[in-house]
N, CA, C and O atoms as a Tripos MOL2 file, in Angstrom:
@<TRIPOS>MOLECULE
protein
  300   299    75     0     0
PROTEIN
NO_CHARGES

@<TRIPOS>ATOM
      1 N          -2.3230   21.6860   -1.9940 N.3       1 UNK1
      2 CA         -3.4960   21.6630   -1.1410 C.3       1 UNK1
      3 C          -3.0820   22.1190    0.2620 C.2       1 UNK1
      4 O          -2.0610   21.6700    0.7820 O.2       1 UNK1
      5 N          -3.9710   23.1210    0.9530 N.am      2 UNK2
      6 CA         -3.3380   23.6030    2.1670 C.3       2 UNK2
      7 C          -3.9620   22.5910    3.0740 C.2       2 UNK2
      8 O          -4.8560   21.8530    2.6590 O.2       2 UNK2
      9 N          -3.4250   22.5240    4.5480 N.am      3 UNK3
     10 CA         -4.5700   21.5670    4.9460 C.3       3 UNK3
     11 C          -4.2430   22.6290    6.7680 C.2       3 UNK3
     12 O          -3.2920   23.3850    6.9650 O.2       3 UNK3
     13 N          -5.1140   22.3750    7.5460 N.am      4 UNK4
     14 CA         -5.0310   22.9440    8.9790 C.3       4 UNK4
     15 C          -4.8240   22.3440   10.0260 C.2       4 UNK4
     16 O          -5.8180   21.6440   10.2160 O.2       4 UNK4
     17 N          -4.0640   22.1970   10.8780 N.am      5 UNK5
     18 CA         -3.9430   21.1330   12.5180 C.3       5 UNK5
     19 C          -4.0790   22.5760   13.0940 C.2       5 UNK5
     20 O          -3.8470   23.7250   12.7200 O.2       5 UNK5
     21 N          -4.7570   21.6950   14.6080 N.am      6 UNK6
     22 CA         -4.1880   22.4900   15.9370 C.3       6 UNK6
     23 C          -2.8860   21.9750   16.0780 C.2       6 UNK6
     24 O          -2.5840   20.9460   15.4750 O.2       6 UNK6
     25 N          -2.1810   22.4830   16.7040 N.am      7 UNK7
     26 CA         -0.9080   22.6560   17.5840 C.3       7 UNK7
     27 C          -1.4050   23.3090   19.4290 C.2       7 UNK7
     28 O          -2.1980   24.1150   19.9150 O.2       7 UNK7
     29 N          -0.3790   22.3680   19.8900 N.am      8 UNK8
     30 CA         -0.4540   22.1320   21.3920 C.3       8 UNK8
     31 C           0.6710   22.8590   22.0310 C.2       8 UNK8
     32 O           1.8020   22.5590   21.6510 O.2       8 UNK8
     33 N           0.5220   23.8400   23.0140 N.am      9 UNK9
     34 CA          2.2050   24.5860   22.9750 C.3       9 UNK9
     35 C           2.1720   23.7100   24.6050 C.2       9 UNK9
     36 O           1.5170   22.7000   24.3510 O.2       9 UNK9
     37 N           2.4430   23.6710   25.6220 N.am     10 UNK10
     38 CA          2.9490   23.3360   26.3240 C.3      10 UNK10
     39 C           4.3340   23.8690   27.2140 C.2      10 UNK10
     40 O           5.4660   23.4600   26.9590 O.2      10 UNK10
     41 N           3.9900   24.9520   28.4060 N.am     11 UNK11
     42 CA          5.2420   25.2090   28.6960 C.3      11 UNK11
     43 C           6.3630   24.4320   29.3720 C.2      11 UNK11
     44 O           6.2870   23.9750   30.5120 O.2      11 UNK11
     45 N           6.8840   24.3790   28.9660 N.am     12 UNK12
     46 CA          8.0380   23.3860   29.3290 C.3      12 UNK12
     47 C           9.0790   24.0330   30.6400 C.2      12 UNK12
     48 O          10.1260   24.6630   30.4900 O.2      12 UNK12
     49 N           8.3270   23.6000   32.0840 N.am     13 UNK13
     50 CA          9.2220   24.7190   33.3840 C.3      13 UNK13
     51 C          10.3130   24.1520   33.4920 C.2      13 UNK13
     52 O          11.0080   24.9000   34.1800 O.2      13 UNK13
     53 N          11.2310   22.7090   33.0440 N.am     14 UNK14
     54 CA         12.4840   22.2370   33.3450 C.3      14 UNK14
     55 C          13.4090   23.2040   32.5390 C.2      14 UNK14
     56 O          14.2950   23.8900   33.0490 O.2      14 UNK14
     57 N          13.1460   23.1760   31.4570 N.am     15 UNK15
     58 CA         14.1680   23.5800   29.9720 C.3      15 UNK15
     59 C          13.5430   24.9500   29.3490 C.2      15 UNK15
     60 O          13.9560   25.6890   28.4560 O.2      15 UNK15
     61 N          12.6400   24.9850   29.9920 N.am     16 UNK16
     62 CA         12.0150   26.7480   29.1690 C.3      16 UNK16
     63 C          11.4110   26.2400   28.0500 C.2      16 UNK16
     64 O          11.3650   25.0970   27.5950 O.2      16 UNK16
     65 N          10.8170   27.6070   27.5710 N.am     17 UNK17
     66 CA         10.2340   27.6740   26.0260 C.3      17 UNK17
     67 C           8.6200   26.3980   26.0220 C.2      17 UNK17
     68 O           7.6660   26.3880   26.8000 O.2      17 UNK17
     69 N           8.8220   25.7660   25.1940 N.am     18 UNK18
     70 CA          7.2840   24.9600   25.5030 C.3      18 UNK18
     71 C           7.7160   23.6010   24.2140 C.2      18 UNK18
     72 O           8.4930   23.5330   23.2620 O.2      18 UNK18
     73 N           6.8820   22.8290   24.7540 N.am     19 UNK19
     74 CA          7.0360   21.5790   24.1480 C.3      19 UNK19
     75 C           5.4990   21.5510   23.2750 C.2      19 UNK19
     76 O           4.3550   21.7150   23.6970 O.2      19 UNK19
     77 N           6.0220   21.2700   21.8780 N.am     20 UNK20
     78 CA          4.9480   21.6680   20.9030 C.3      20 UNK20
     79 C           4.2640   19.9400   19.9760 C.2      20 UNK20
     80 O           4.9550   19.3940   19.1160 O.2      20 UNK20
     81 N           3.0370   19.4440   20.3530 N.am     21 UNK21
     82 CA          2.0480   18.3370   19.6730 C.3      21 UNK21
     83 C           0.8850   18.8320   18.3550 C.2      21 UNK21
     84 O           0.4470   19.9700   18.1850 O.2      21 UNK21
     85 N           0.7020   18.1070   17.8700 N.am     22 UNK22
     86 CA         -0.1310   17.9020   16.9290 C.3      22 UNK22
     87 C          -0.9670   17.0390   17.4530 C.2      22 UNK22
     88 O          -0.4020   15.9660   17.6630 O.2      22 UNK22
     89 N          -2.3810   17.0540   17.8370 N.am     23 UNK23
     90 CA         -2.8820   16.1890   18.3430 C.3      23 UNK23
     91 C          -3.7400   14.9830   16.7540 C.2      23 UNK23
     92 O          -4.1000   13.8280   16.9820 O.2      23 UNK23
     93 N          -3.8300   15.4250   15.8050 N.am     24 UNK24
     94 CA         -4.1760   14.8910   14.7830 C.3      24 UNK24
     95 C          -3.1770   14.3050   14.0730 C.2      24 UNK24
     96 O          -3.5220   13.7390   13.0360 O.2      24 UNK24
     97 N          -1.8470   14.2950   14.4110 N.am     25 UNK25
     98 CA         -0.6340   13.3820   13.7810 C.3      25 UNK25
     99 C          -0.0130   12.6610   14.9210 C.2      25 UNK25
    100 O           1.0600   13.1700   15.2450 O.2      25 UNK25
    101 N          -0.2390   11.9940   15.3780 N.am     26 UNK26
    102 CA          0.7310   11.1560   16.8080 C.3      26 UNK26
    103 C           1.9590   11.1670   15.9970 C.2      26 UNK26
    104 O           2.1390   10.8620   14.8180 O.2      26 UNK26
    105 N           2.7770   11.6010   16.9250 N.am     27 UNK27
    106 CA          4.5430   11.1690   17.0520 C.3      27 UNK27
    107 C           4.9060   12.5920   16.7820 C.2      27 UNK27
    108 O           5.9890   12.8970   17.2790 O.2      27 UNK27
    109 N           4.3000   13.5460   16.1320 N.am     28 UNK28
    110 CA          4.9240   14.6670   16.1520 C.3      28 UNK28
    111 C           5.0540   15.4370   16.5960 C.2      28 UNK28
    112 O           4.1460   16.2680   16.6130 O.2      28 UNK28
    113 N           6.5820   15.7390   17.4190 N.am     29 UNK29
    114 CA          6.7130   16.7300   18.3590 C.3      29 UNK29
    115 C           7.9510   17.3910   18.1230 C.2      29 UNK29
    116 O           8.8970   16.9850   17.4480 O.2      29 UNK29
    117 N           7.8140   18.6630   18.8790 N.am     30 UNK30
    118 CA          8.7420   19.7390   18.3860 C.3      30 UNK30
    119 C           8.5190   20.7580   19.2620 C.2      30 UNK30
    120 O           7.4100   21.1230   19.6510 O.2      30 UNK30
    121 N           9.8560   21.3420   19.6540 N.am     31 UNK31
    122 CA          9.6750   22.1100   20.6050 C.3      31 UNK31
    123 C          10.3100   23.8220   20.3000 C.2      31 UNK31
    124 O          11.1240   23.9740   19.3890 O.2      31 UNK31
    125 N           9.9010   24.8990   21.0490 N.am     32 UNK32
    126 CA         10.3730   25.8180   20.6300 C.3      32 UNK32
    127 C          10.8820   26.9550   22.0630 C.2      32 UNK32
    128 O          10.3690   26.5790   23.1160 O.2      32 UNK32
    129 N          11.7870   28.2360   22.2110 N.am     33 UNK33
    130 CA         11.8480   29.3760   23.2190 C.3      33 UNK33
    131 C          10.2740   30.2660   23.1520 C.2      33 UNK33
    132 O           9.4680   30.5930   24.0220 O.2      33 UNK33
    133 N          10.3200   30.4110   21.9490 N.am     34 UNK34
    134 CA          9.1940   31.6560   22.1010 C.3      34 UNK34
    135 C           8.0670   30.7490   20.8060 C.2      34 UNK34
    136 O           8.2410   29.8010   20.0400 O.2      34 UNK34
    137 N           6.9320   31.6610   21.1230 N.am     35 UNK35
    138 CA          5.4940   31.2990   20.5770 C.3      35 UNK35
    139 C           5.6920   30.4510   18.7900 C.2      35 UNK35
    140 O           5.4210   29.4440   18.1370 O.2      35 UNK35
    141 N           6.4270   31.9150   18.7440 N.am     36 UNK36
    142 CA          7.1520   32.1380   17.3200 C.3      36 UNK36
    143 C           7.6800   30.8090   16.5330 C.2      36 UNK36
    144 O           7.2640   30.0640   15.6460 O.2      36 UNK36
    145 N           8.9190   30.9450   17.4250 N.am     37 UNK37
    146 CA          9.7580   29.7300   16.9690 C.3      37 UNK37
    147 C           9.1230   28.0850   17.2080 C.2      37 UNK37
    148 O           9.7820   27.0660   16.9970 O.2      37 UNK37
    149 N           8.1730   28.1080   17.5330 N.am     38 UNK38
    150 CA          7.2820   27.1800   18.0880 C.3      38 UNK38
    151 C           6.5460   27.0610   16.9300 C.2      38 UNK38
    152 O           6.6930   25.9090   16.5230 O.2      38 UNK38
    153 N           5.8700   27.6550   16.2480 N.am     39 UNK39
    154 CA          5.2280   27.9260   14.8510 C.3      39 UNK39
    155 C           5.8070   27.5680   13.6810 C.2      39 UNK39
    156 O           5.1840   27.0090   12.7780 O.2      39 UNK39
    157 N           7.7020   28.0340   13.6040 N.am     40 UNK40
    158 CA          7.9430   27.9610   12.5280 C.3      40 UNK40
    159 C           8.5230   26.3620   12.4860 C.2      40 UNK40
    160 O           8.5890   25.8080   11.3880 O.2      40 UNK40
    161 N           8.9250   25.6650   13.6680 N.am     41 UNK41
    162 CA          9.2510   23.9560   14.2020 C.3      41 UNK41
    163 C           8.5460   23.7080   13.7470 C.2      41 UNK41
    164 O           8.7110   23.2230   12.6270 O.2      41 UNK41
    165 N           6.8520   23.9100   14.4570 N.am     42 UNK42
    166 CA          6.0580   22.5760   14.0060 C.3      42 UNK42
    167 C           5.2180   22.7610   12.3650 C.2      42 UNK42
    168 O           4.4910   21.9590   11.7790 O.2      42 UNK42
    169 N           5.6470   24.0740   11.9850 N.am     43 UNK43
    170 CA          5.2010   23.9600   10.3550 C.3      43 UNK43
    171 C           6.5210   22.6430    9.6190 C.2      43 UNK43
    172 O           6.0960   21.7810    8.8510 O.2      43 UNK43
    173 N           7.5290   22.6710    9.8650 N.am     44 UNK44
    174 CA          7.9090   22.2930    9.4450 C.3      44 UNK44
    175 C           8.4340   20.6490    9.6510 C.2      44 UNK44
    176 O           9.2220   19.9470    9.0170 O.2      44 UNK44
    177 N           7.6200   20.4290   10.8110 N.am     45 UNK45
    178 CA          7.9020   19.2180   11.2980 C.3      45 UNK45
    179 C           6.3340   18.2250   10.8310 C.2      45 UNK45
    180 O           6.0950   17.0460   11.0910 O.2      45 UNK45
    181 N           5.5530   19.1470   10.1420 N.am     46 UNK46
    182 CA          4.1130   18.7270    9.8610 C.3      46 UNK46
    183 C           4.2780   18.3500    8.6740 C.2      46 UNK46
    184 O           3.9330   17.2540    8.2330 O.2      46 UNK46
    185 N           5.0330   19.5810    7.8230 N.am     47 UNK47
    186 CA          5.6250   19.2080    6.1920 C.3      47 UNK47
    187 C           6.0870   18.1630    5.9860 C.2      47 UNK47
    188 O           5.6130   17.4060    5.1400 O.2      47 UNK47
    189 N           7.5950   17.7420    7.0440 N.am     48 UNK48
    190 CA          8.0850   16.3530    7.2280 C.3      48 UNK48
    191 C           7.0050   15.1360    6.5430 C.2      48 UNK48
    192 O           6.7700   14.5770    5.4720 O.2      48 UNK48
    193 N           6.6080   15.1660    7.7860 N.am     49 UNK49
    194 CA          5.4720   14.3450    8.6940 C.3      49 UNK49
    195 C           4.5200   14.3070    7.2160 C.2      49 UNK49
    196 O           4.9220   13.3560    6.5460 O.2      49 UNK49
    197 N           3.7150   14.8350    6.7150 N.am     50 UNK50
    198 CA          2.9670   14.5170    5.4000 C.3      50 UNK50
    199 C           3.6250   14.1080    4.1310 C.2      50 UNK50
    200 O           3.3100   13.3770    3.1920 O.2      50 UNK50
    201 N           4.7570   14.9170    4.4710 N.am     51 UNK51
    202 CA          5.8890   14.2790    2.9410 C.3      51 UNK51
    203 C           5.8100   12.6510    3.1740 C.2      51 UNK51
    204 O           5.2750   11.7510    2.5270 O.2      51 UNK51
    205 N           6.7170   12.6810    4.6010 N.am     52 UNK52
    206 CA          6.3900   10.8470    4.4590 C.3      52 UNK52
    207 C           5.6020   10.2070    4.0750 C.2      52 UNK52
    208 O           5.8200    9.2290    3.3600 O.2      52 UNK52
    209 N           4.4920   10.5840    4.4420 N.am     53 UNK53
    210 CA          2.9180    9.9880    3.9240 C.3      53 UNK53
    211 C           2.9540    9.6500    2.7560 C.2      53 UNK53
    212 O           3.0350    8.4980    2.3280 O.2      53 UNK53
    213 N           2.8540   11.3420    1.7280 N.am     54 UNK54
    214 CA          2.6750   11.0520    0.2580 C.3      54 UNK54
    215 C           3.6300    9.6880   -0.1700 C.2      54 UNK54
    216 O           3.2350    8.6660   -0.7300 O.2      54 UNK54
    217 N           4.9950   10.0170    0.2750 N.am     55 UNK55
    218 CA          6.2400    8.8040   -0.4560 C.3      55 UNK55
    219 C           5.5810    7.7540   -0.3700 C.2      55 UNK55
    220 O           5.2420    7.0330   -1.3080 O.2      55 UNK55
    221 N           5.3010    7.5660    1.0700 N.am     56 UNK56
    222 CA          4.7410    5.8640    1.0830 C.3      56 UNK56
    223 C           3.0090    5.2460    0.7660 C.2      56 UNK56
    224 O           2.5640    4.1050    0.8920 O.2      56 UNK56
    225 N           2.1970    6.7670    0.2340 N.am     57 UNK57
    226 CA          1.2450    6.9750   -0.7490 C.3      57 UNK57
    227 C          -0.0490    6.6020    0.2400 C.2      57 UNK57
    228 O          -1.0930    6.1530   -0.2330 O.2      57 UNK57
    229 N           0.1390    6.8380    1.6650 N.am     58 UNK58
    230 CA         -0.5960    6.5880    2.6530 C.3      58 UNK58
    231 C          -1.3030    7.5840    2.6160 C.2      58 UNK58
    232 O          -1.0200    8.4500    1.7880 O.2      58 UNK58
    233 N          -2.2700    7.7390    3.3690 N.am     59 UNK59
    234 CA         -3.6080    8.9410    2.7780 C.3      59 UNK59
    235 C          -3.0880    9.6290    4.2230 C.2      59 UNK59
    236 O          -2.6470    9.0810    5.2330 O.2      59 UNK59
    237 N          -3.3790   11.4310    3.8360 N.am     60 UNK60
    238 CA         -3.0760   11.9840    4.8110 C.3      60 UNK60
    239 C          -4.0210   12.6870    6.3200 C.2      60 UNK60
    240 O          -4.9810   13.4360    6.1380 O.2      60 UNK60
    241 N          -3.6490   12.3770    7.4390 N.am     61 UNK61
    242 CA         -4.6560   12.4200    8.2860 C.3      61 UNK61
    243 C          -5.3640   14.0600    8.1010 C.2      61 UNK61
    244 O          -4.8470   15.0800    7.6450 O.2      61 UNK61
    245 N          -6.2610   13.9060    8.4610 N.am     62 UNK62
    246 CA         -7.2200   15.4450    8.4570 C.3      62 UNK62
    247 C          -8.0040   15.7210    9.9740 C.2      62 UNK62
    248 O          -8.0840   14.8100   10.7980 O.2      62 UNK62
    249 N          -8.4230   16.7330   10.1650 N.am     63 UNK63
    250 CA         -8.3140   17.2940   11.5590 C.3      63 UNK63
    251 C         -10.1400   17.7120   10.8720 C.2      63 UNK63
    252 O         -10.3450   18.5260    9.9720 O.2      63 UNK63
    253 N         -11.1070   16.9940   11.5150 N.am     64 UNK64
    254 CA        -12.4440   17.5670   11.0660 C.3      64 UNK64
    255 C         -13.0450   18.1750   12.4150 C.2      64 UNK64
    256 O         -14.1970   18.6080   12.4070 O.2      64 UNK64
    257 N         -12.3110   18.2060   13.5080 N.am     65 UNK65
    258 CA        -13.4560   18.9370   14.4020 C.3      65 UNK65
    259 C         -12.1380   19.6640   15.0210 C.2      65 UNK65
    260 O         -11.2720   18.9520   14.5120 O.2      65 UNK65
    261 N         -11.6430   20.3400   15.5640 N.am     66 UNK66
    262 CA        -10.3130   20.9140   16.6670 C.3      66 UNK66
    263 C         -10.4320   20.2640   17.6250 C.2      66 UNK66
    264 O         -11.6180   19.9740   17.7840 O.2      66 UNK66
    265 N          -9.6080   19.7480   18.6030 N.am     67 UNK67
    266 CA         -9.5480   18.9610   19.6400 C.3      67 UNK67
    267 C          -9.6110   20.1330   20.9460 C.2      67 UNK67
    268 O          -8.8210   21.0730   21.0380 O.2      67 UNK67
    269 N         -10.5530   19.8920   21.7620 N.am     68 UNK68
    270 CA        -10.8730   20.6180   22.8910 C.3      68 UNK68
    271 C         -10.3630   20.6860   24.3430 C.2      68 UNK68
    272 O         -10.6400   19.8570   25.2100 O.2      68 UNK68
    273 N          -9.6630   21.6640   24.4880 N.am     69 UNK69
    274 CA         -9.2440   21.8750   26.2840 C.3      69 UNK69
    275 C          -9.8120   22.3590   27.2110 C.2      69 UNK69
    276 O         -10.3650   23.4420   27.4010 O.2      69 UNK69
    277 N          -9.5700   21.0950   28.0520 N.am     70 UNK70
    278 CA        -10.6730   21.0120   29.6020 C.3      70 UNK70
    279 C          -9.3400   21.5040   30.4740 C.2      70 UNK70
    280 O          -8.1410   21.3260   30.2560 O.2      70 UNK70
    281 N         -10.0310   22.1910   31.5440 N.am     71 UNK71
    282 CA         -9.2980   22.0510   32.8000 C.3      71 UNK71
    283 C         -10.3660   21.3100   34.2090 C.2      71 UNK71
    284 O         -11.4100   21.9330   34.4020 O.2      71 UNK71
    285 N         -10.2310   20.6210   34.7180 N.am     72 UNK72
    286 CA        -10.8680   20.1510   35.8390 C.3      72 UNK72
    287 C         -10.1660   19.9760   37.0760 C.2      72 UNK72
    288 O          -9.0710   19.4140   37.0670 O.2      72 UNK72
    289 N         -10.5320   20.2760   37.8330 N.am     73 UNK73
    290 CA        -10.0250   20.8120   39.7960 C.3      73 UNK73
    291 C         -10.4730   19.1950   40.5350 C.2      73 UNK73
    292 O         -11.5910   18.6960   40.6640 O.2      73 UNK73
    293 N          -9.2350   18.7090   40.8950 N.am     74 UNK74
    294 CA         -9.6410   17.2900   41.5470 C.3      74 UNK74
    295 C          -8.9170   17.8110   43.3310 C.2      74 UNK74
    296 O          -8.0810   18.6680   43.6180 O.2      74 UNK74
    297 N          -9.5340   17.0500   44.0170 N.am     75 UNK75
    298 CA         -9.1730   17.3630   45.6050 C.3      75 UNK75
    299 C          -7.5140   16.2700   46.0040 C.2      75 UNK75
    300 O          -7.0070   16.3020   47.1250 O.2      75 UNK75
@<TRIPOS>BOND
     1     1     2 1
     2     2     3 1
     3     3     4 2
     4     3     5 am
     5     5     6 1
     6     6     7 1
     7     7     8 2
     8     7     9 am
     9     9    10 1
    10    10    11 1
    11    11    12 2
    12    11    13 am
    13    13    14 1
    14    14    15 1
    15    15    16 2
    16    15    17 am
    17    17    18 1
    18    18    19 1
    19    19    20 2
    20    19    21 am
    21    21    22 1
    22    22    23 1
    23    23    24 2
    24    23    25 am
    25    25    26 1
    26    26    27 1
    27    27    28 2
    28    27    29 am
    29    29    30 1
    30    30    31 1
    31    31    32 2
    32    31    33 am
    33    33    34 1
    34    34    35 1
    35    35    36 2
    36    35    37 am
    37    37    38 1
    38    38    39 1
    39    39    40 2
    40    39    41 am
    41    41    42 1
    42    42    43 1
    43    43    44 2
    44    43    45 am
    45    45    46 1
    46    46    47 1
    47    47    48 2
    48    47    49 am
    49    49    50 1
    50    50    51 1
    51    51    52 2
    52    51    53 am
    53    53    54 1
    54    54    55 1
    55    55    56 2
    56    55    57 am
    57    57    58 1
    58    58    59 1
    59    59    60 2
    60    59    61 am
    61    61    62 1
    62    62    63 1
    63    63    64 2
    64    63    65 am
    65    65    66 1
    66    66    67 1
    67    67    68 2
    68    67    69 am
    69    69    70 1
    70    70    71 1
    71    71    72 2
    72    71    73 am
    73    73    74 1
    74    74    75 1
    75    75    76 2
    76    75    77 am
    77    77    78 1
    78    78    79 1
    79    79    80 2
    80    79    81 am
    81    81    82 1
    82    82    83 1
    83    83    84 2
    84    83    85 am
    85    85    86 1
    86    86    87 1
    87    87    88 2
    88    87    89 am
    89    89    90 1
    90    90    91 1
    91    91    92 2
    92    91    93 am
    93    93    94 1
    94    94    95 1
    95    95    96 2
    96    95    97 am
    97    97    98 1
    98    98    99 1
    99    99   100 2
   100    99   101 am
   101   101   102 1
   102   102   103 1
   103   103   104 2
   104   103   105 am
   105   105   106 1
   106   106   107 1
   107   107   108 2
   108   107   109 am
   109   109   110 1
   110   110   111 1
   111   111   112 2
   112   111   113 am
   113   113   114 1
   114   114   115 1
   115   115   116 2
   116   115   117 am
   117   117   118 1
   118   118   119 1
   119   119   120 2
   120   119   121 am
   121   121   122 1
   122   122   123 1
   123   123   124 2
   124   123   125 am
   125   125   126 1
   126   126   127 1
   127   127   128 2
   128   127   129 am
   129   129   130 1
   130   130   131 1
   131   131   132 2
   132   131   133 am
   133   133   134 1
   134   134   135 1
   135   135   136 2
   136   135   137 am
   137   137   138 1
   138   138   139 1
   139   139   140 2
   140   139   141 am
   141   141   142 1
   142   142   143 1
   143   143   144 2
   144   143   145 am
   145   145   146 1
   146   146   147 1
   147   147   148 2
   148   147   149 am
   149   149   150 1
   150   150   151 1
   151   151   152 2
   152   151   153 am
   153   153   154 1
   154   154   155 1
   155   155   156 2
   156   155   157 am
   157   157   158 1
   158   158   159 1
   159   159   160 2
   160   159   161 am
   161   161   162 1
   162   162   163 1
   163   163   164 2
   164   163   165 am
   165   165   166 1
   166   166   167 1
   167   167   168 2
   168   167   169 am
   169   169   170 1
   170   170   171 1
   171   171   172 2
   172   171   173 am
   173   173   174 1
   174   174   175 1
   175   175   176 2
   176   175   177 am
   177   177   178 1
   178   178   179 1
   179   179   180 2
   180   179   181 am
   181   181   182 1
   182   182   183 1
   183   183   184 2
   184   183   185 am
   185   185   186 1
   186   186   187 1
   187   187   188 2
   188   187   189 am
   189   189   190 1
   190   190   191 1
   191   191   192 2
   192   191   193 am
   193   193   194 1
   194   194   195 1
   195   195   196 2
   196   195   197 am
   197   197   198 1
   198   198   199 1
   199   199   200 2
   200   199   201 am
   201   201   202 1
   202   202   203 1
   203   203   204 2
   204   203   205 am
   205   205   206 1
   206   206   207 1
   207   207   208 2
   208   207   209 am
   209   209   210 1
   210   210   211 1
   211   211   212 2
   212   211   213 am
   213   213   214 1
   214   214   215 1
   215   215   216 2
   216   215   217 am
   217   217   218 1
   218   218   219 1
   219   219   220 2
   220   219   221 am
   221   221   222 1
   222   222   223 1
   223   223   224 2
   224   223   225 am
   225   225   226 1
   226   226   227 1
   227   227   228 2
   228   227   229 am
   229   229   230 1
   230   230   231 1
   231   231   232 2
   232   231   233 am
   233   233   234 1
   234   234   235 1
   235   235   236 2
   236   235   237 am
   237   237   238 1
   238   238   239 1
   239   239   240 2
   240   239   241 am
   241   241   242 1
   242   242   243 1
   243   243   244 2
   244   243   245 am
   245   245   246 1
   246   246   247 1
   247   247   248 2
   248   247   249 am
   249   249   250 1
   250   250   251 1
   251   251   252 2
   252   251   253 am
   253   253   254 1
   254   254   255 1
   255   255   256 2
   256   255   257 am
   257   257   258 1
   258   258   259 1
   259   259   260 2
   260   259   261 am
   261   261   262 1
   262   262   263 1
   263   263   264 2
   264   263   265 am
   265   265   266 1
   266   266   267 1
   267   267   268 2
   268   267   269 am
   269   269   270 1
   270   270   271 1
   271   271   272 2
   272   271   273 am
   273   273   274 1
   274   274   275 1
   275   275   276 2
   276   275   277 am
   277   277   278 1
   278   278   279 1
   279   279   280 2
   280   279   281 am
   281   281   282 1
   282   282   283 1
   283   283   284 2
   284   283   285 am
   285   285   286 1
   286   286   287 1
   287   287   288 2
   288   287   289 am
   289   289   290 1
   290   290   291 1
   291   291   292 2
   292   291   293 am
   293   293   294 1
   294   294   295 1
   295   295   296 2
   296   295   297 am
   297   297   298 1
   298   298   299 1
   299   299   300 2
@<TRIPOS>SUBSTRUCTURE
     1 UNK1         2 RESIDUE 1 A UNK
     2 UNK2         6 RESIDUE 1 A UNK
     3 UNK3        10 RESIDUE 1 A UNK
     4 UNK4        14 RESIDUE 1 A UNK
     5 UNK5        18 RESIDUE 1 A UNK
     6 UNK6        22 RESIDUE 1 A UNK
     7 UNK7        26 RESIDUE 1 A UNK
     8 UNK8        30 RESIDUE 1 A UNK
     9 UNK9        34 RESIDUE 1 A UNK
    10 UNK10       38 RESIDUE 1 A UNK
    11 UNK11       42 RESIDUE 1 A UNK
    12 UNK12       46 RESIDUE 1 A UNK
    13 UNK13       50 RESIDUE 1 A UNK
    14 UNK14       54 RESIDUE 1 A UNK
    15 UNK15       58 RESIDUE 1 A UNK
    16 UNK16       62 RESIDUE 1 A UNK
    17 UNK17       66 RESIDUE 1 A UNK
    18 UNK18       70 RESIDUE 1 A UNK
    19 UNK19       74 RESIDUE 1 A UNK
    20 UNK20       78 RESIDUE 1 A UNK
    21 UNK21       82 RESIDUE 1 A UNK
    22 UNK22       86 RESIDUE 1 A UNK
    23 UNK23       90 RESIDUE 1 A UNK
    24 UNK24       94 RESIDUE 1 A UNK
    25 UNK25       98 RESIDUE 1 A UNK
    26 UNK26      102 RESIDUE 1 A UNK
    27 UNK27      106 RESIDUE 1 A UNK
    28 UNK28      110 RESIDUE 1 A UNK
    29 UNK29      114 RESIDUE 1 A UNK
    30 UNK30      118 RESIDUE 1 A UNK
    31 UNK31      122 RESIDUE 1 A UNK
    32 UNK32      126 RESIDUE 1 A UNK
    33 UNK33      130 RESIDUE 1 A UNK
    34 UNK34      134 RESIDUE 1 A UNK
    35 UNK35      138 RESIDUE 1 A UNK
    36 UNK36      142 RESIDUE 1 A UNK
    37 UNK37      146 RESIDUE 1 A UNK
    38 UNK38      150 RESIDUE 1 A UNK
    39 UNK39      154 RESIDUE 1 A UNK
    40 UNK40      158 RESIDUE 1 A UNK
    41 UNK41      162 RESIDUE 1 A UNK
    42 UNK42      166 RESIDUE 1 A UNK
    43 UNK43      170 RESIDUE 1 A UNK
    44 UNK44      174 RESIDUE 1 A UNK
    45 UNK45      178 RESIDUE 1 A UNK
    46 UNK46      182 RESIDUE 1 A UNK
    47 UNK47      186 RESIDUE 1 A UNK
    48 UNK48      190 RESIDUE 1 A UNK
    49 UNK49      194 RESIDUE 1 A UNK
    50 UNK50      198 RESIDUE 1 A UNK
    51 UNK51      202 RESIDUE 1 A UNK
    52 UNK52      206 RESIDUE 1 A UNK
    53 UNK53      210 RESIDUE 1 A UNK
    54 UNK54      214 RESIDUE 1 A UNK
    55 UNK55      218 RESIDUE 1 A UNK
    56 UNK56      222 RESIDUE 1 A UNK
    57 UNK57      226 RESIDUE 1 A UNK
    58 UNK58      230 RESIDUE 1 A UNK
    59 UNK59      234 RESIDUE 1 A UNK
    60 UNK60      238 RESIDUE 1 A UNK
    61 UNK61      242 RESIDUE 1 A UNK
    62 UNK62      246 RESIDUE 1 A UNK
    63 UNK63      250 RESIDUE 1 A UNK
    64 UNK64      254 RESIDUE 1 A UNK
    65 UNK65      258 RESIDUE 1 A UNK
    66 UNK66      262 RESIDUE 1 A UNK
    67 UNK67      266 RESIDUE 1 A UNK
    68 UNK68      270 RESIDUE 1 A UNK
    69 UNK69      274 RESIDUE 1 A UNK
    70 UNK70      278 RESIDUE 1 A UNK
    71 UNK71      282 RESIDUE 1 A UNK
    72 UNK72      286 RESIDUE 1 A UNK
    73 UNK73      290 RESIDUE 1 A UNK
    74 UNK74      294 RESIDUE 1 A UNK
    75 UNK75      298 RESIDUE 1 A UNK
């Protein structure tokens, strides 16, 4: 069964590259240099992340709307 998350890239200005969330799985994070390698982390840190699930036969979270980005200008 395929299933879909957003992914959160985040550039990361201390260490470079970008710090990568799942906003529909808390705890999973993973970071990558380029867009790319950022893609192929958090596919595989999602695989992780649901494998555990199935083992411990916990139902797996699902993403029914995409989670939305605001920017807002405070003084």
């Amino acid at each position: 069964m395929s299933m879909r998350y957003t992914v959160v890239l985040q550039p990361d200005p201390e260490e470079g590259g970008y710090v990568v969330t799942v906003p529909a799985l808390p705890g999973v994070v993973t970071q990558g240099e380029t867009v790319e390698e950022c893609r192929v982390n958090v596919t595989e840190a999602i695989e992780v992340y649901l494998e555990s699930l199935r083992r411990e036969g916990l139902p797996l979270p699902t993403e029914r709307v995409p989670p939305e980005l605001l920017q807002v200008e405070v003084a």
